[in-house]
C-alpha positions in Angstrom: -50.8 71.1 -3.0 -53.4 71.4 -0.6 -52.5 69.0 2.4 -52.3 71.6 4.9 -53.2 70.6 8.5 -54.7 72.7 11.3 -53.1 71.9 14.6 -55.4 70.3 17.1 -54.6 69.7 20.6 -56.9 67.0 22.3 -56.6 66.8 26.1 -56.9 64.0 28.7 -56.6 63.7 32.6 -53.6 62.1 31.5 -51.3 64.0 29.2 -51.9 66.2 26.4 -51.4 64.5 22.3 -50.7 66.7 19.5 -52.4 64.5 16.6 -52.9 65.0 12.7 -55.9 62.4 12.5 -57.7 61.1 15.2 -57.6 57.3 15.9 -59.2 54.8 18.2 -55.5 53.0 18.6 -55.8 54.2 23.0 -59.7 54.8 23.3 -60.1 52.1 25.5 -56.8 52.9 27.5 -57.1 57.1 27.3 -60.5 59.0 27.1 -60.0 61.7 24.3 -62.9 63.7 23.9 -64.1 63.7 20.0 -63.4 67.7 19.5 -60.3 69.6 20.5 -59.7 71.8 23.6 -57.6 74.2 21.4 -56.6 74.7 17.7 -54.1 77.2 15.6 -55.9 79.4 13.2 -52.9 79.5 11.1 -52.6 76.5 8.7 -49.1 74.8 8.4 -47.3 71.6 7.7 -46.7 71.3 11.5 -44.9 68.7 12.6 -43.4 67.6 15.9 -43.8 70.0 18.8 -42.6 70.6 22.4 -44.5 71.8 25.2 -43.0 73.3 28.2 -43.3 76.9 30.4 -40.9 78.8 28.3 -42.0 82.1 29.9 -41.9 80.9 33.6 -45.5 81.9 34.0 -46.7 78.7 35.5 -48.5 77.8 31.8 -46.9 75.3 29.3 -46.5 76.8 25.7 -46.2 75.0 23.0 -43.3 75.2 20.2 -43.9 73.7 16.7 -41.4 72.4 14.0 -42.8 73.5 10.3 -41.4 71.2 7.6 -42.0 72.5 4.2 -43.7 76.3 3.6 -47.0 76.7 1.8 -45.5 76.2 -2.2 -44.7 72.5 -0.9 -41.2 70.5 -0.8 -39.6 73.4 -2.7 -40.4 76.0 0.5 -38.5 75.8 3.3 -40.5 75.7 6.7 -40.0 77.6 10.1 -40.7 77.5 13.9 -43.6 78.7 15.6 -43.9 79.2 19.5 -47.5 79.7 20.7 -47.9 81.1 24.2 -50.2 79.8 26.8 -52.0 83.0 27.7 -53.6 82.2 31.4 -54.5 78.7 30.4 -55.3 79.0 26.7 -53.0 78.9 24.1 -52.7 81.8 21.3 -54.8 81.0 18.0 -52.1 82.3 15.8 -47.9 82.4 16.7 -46.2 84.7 18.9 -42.8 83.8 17.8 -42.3 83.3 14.0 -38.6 82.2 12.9 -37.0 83.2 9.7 -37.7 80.0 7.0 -35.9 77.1 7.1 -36.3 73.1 7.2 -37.5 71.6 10.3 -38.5 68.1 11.5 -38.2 68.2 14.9 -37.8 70.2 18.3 -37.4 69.8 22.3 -36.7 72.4 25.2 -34.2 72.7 27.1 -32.2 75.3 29.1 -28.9 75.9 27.0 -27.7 78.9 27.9 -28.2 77.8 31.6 -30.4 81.7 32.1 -33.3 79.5 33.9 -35.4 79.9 30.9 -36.8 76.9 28.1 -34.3 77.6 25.1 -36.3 75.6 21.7 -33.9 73.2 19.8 -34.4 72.3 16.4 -33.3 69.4 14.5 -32.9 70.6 10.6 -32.2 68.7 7.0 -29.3 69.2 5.5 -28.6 72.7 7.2 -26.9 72.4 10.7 -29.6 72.5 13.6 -30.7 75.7 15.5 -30.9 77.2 18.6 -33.2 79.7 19.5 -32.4 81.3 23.1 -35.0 82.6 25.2 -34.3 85.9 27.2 -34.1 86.9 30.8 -38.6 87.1 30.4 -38.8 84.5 28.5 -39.3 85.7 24.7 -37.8 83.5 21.8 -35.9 85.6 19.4 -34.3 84.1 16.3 -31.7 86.9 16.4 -28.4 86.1 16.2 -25.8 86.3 19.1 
């Protein structure tokens, strides 16, 4: 199975789009440029992301929901967090989360510490939680 997808990021004045296949559905409303600003170099199933300044550094990151791992259906996915590194995000993860299923994720501040905690909506496992510390790193260790 072969339907990996590189994550692109295409940018306009207006907001930024995380898309799988480009489409004219806004051109005429939204000017997207025909190339990305920014992609991964890793190749996932990415799905749904999140984007917000989880390190407090004035740059928003980006936090991705992996569905299914590289064998297919039968390999659970993760979450990757890709930093914004003084206006460009990484190519490849900082954050890397022990394998699981994953559809979906938002940020928000959970623990209430002033820094984006990342939310995960699973299937058929409860949903998780990763905390961010006092500078901002993700961890997926427990407690």
């Amino acid at each position: 199975m072969q339907n990996h997808f590189i994550m692109r990021i295409f940018r306009s004045l207006i907001f930024i789009s995380f898309i799988f296949i480009t489409t004219t559905l806004f051109a005429q409303e939204i000017p997207f440029q025909h190339y990305p600003d920014w992609q991964s170099d890793d190749i996932d199933y990415h799905g749904h992301l999140a984007v917000g300044d989880v390190n407090k550094d004035g740059w928003p990151d980006v936090a991705v929901s992996v569905y299914i791992g590289p064998g297919g259906f039968s390999d659970p996915g993760k979450v990757k967090v890709y930093y914004n590194q003084g206006g460009e995000l990484e190519g490849t993860p900082s954050f890397e989360s022990y394998e699981f299923y994953t559809f979906s994720c938002a940020f928000g501040d959970m623990d209430q510490n002033g820094f984006l905690d990342v939310v995960f909506s699973c299937e058929e496992t409860p949903n998780y939680i990763f905390l961010a510390n006092n500078e901002g790193a993700i961890s997926d260790a427990d407690g």
